[in-house]
C-alpha positions as CSV (number, residue, x, y, z in Angstrom):
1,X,-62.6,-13.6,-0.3
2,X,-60.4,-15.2,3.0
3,X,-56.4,-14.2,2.7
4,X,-55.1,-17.4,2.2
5,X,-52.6,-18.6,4.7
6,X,-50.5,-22.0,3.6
7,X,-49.4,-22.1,7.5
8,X,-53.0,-23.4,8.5
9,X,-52.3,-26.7,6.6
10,X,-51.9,-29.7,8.9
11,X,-47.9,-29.9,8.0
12,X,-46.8,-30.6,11.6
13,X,-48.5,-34.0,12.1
14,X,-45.2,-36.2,12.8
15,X,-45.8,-38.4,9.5
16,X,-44.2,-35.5,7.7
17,X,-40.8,-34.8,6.7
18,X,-39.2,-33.1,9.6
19,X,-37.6,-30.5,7.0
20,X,-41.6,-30.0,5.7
21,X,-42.4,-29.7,9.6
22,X,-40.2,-26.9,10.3
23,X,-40.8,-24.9,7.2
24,X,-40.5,-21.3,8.9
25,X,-43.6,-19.6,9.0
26,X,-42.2,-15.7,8.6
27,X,-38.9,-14.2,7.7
28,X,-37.9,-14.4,10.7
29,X,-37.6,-18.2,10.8
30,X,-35.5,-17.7,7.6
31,X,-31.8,-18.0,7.8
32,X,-29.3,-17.1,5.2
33,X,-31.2,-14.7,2.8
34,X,-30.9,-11.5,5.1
35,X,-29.6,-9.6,1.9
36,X,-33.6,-10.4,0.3
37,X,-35.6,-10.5,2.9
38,X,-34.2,-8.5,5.8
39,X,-35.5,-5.1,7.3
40,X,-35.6,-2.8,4.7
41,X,-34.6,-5.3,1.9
42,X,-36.2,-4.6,-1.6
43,X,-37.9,-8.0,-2.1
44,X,-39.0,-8.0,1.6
45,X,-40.6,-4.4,0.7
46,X,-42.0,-5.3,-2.2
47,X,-43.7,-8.0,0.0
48,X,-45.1,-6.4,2.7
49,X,-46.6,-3.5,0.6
50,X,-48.1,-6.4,-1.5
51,X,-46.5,-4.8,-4.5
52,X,-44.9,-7.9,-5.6
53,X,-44.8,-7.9,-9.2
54,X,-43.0,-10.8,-11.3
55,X,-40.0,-12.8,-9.8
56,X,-37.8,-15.5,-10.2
57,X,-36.1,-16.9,-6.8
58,X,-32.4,-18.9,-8.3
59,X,-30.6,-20.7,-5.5
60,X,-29.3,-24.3,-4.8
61,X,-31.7,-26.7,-3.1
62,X,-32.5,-26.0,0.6
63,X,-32.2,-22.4,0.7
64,X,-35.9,-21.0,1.1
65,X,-37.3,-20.2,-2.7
66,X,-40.3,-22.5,-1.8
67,X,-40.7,-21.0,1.6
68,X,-40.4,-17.6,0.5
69,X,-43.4,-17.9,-2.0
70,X,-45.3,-19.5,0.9
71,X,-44.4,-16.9,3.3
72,X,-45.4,-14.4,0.1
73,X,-48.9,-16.4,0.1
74,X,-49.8,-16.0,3.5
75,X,-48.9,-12.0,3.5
76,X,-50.4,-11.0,0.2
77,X,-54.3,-10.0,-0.4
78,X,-54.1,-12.1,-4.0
79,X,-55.1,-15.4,-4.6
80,X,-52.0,-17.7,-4.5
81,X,-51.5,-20.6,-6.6
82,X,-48.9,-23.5,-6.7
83,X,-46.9,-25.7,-9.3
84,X,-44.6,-27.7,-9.9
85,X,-43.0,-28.1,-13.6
86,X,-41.9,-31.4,-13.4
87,X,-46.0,-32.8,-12.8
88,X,-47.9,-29.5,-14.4
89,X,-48.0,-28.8,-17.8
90,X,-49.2,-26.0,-20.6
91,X,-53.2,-27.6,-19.8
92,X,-52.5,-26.3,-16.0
93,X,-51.3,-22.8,-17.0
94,X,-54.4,-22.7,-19.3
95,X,-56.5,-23.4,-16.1
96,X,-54.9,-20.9,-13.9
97,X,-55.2,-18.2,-16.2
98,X,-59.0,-19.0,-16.3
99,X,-59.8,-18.6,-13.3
100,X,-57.1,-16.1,-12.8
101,X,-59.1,-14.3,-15.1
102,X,-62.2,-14.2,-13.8
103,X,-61.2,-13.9,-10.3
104,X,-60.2,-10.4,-11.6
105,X,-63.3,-9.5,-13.3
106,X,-65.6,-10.8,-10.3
107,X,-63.7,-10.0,-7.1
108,X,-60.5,-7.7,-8.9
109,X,-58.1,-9.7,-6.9
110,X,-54.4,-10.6,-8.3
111,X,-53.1,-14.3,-8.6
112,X,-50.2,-14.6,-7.8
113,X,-48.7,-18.2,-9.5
114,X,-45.7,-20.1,-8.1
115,X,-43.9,-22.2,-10.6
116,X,-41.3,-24.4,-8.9
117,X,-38.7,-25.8,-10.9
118,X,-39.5,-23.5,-14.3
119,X,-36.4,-24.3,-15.7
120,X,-37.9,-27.6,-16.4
121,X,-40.0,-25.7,-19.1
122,X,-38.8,-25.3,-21.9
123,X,-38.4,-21.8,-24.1
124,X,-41.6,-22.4,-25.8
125,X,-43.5,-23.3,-23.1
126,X,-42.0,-20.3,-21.2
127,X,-43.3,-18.2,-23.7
128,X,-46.6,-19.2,-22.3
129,X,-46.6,-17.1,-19.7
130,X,-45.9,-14.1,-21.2
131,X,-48.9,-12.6,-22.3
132,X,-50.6,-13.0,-18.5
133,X,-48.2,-11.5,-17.0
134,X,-48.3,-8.7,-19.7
135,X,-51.9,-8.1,-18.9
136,X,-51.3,-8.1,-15.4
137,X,-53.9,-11.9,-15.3
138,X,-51.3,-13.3,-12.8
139,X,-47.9,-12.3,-11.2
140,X,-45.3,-14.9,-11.7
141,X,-42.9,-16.5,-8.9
142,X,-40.9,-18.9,-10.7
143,X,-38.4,-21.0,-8.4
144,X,-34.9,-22.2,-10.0
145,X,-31.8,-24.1,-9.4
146,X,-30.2,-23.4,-12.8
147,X,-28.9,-19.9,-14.1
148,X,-31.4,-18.1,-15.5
149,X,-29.4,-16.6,-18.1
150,X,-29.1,-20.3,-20.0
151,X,-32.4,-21.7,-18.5
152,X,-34.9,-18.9,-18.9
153,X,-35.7,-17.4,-21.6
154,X,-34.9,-13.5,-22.6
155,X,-38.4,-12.0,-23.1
156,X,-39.2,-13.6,-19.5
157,X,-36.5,-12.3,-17.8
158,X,-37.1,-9.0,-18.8
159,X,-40.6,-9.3,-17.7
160,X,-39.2,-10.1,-14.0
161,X,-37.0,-9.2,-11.3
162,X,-34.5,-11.8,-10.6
163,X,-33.4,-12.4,-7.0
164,X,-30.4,-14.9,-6.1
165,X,-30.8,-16.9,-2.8
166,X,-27.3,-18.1,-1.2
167,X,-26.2,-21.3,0.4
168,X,-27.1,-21.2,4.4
169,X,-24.2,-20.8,6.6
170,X,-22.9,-23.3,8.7
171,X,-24.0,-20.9,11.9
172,X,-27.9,-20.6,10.6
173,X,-27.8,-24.4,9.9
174,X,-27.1,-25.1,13.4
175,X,-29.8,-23.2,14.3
176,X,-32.1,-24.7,12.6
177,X,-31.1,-27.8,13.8
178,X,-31.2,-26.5,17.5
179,X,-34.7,-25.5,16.8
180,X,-36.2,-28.4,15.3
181,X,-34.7,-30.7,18.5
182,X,-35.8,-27.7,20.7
183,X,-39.8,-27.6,19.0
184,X,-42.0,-29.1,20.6
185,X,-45.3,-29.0,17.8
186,X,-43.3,-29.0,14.9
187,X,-39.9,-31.1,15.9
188,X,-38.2,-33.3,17.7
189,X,-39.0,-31.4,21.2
190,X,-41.0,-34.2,22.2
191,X,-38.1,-36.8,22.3
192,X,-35.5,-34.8,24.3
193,X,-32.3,-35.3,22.4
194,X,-29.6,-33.4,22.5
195,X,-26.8,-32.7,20.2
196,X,-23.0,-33.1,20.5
197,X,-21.3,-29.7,19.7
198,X,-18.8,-31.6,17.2
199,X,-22.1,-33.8,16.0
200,X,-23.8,-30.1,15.0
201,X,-20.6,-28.6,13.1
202,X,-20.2,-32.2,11.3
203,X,-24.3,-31.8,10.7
204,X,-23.5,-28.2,9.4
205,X,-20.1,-29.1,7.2
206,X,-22.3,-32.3,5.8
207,X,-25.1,-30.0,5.2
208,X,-23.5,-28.2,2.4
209,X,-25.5,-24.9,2.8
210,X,-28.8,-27.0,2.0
211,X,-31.2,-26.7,5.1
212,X,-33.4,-29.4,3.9
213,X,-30.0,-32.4,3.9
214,X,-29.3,-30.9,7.3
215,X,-32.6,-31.7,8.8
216,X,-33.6,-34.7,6.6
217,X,-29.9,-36.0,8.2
218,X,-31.0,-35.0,11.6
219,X,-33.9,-36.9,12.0
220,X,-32.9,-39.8,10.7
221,X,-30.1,-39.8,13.7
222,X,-33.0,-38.9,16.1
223,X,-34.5,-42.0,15.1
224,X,-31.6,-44.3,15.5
225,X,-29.7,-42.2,18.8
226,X,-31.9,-44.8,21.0
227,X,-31.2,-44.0,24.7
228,X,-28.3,-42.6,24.4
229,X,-30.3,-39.2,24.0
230,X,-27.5,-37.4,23.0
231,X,-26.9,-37.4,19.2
232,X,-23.1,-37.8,18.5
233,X,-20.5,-37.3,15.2
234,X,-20.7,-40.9,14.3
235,X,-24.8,-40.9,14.5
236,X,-24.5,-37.9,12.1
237,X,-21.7,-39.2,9.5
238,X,-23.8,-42.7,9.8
239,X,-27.1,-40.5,8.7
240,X,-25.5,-38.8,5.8
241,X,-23.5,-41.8,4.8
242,X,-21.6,-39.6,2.5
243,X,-21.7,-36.0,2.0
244,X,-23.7,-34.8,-0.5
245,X,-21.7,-32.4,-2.6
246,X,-24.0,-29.6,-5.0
247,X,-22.5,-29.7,-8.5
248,X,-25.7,-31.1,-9.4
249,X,-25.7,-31.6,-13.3
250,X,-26.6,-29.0,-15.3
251,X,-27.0,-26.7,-11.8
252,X,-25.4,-23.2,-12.0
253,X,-22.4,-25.1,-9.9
254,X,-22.1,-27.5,-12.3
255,X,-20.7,-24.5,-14.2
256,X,-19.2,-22.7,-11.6
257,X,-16.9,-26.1,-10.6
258,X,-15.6,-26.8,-14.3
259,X,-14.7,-23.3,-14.2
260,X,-12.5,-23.1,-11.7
261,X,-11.1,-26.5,-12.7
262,X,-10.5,-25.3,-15.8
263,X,-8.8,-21.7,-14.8
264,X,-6.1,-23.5,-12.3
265,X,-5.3,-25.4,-15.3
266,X,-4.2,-22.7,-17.2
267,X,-2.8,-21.2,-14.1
268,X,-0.9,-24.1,-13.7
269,X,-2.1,-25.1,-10.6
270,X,-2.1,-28.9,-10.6
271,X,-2.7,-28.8,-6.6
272,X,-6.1,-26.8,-7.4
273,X,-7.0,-28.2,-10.8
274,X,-6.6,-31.8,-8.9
275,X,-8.6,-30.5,-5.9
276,X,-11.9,-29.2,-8.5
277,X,-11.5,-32.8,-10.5
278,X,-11.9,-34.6,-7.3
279,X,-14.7,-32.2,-6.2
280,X,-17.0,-32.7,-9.6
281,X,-16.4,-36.5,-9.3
282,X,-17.5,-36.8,-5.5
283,X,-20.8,-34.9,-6.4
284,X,-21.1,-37.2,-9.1
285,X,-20.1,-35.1,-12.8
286,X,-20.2,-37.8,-15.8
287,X,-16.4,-37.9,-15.8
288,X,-16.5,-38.1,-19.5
289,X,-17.4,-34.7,-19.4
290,X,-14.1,-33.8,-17.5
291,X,-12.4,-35.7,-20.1
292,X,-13.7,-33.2,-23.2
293,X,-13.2,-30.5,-21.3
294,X,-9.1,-31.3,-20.9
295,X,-9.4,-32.6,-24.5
296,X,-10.2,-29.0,-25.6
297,X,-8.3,-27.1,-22.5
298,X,-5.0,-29.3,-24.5
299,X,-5.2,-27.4,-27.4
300,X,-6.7,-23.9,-26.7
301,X,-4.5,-23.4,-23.6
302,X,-1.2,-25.5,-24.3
303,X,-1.6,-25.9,-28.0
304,X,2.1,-26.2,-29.7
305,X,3.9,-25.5,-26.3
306,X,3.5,-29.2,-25.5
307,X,2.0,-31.4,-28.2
308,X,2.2,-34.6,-26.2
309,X,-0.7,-32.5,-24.0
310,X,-3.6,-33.0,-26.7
311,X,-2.3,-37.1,-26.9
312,X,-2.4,-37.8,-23.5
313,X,-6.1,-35.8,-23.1
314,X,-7.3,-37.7,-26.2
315,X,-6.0,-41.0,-24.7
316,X,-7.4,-40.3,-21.4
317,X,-10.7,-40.0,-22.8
318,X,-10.6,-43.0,-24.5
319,X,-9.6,-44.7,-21.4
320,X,-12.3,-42.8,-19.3
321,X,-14.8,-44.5,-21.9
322,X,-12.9,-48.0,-21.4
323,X,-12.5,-48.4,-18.1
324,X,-15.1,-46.4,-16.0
325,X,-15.5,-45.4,-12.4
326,X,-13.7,-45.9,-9.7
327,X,-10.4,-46.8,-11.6
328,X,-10.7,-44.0,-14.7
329,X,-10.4,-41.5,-11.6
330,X,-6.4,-42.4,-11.6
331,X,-6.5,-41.9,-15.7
332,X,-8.3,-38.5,-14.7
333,X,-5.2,-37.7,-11.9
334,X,-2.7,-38.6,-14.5
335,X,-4.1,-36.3,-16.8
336,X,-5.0,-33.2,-15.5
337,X,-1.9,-33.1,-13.9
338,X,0.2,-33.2,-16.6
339,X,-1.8,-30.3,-18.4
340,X,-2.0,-28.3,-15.3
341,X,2.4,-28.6,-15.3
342,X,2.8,-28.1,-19.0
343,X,4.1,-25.0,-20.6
344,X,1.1,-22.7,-21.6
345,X,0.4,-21.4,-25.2
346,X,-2.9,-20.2,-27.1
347,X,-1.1,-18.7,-30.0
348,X,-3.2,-21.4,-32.0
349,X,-6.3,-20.8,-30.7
350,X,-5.4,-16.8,-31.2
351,X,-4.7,-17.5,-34.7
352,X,-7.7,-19.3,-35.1
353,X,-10.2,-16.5,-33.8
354,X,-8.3,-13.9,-36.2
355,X,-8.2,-15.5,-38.9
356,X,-12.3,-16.5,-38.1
357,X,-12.4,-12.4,-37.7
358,X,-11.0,-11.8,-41.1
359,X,-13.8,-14.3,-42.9
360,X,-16.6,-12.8,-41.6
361,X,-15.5,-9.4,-42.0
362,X,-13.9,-8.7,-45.0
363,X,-14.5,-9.6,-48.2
364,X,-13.7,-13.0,-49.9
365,X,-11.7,-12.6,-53.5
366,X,-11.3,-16.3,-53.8
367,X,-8.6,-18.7,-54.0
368,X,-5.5,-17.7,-56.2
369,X,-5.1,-18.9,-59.4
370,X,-2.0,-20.9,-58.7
371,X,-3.4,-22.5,-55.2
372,X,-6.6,-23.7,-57.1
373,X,-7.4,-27.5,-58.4
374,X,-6.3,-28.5,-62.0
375,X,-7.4,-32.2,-62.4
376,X,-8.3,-31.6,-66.2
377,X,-7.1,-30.4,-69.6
378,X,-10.1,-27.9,-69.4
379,X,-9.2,-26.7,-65.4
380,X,-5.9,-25.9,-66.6
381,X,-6.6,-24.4,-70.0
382,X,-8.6,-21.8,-67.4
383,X,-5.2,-21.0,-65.6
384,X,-5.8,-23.0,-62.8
385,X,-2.6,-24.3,-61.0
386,X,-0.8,-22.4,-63.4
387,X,2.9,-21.0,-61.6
388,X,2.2,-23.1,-58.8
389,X,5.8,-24.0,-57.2
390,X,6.4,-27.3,-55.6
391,X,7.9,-26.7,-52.3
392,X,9.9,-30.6,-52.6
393,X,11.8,-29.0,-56.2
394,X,13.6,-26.4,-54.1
395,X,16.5,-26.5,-51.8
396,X,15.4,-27.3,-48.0
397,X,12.1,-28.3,-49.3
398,X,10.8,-24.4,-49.2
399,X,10.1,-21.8,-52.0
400,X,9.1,-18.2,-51.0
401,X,5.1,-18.0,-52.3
402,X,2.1,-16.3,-51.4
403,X,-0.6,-18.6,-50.3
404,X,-3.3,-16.7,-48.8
405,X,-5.7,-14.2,-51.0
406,X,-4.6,-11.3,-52.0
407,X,-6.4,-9.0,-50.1
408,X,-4.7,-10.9,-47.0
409,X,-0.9,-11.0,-48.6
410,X,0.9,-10.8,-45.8
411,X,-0.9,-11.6,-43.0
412,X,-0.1,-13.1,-40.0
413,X,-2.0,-15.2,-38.0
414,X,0.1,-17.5,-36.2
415,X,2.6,-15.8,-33.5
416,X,4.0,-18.9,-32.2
417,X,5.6,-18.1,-28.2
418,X,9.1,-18.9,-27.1
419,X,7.5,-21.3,-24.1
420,X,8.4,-25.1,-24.4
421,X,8.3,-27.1,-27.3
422,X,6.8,-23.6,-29.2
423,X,9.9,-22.1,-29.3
424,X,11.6,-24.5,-32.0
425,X,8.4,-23.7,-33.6
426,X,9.2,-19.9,-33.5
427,X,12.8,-20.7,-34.5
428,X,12.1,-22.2,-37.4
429,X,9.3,-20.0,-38.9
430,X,11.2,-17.0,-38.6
431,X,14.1,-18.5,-40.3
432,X,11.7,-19.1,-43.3
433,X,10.9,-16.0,-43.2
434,X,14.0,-15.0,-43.4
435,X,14.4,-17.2,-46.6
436,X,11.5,-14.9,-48.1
């Protein structure tokens, strides 16, 4: 059968995308993802042997994971086949495996099946796949922008190597966009434009690490340069309109973002914490979503060292869902500037996960006698309530008694700190404990 080659498609006729036009054609085109696919590179090896077995390419948008299966298709002697999982379905996989499977028993060539996007499968329909690529029917190359530890399921990922692309570089972007101005079959060679050396690091900055922004941006300022053949700053920045930022929702930096948001918070860094809140909401996070996040950040990290800190979260949020965008961004400011300042505590959180611990590992002797409920004759006449002391009937409102089982007499959970409003806390539990 004839080694298909994806390059032979008529992708440079000018009514194309310019970022489809300049697709590169070998690894050598391919900038940024030296540490996959350089000399000598394991998943470069594994290519040119044409012992690829199953992969999954995870990187943000404009990195290469498409072109890298195409580059895979036109090297490999097996049968290549391409999807999408936002149009294909379950039916399509049923159809490739078909013909996957009697391409083997006719002509005992491979298929090798590129699933772009698999994360938009979900577990079930992952699942799917297994069994061909158990039986060696077809070699999978699934394409993600979404971690595959939450997105893909466990049998699958064991079933295939995972290889992580990285954001371009601002030095390969520009020479990508040098190329496509320089080509004259696949680019903008034919129009000689040049561009302005600040216009190419703005292009680069704009770009974000995402080849396919950079050169979608760069031909739309080719078309609107005019005369002036030389493509400036302000055609650029007039092309983008506004940078395009990659916390895309539910991406891996979606995650990656409200993490480091959420650790200069508890490092008390309001200049950072500030700095990742205004990042999320420029790339468009739900800013409700910052507002749980500080809800729960007020009590697991601040807790008792500052109780206003859990009010002003909960109010923010309210006012968040009140108001909206643009003006809920100043609630936002407010906000998480204030937590990142505020004397840190997690004693209750701490308390919380030991006491958790306790429940599930030891053994539950139930509630003491005097602690239980005793709304009738008949509860009490079974001892319930019975020696139960009523704090209010002493002096200071306090009586020394035990109020946990008794397995856990004793115990303590709660080690309030001596930081901020905690410490009065601390004070005053150890003075009834004194009292004991």
């Amino acid at each position: 059968m004839k080694k298909q080659n994806l390059f032979e498609q008529d992708i440079y006729s000018s009514d194309r995308p310019l970022a489809d036009r300049m697709r590169p054609r070998g690894f050598d085109e391919l900038y940024g993802q030296e540490h996959l696919v350089g000399e000598g590179k394991q998943l470069r090896q594994l290519i040119d042997t044409d012992k690829l077995t199953s992969i999954i390419l995870w990187g943000p948008p404009g990195t290469g994971k498409t072109t890298i299966a195409r580059i895979i298709a036109s090297k490999t002697n097996s049968h290549f086949e391409e999807f999408s999982a936002v149009t294909s379905g379950i039916a399509d996989l049923r159809r490739v495996v078909k013909e996957a499977r009697e391409r083997r028993e006719l002509y005992q060539q491979k298929t090798l099946l590129f699933v772009d996007e698999i994360h938009r499968f979900n577990k079930s329909q992952q699942d799917g796949f297994l069994p061909h690529i158990e039986n060696g029917t077809i070699i999978l190359i699934g394409a993600t922008t979404e971690n595959p530890g939450f997105e893909i399921n466990a049998a699958l990922q064991s079933r295939s190597r995972i290889f992580q692309l990285e954001k371009v570089g601002d030095e390969g972007i520009q020479k990508v966009a040098k190329q496509a101005l320089k080509d004259k079959e696949r680019g903008l060679g034919n129009l000689g434009l040049k561009i302005a050396p600040d216009a190419l690091r703005e292009l680069a900055k704009l770009a974000d690490g995402d080849v396919r922004t950079a050169l979608n941006t760069l031909e739309i300022a080719a078309m609107t340069t005019g005369e002036k053949r030389t493509i400036g700053h302000d055609a650029i920045r007039e092309a983008q309109n506004k940078k395009i930022l990659s916390a895309y929702k539910g991406g891996e930096e979606h995650y990656d973002y409200i993490s480091a948001f959420i650790k200069s918070m508890r490092g008390s860094d309001p200049d950072a914490a500030i700095y990742w809140m205004a990042r999320m909401l420029e790339s468009g996070e739900d800013p409700k979503f910052i507002a749980r996040r500080m809800v729960i950040f007020a009590s697991e990290d601040i807790g008792n060292a500052a109780p206003m800190a859990l009010l002003l979260a909960v109010a923010c949020f309210q006012a968040v869902n009140l108001i909206g965008l643009p003006e809920a961004r100043i609630n936002l400011a407010q906000c998480v500037t204030y937590l990142a300042s505020a004397p840190k505590s997690n004693a209750s959180y701490m308390a919380l996960n030991k006491a958790t611990a306790d429940i599930q590992e030891m053994k539950f002797s139930g509630v003491p006698k005097h602690l239980q409920n005793a709304p009738t004759k008949f509860d009490k006449s079974l001892g319930k309530g019975k020696d139960y002391k009523y704090p209010h009937d002493y002096e200071g409102h306090y009586v020394k008694q035990e109020y946990l089982p008794p397995e856990l007499a004793g115990k303590r959970y709660y080690e309030p700190t001596n930081i901020g409003a905690e410490a009065e806390i601390a004070r005053r539990i150890a003075k009834t404990r004194e009292k004991g």
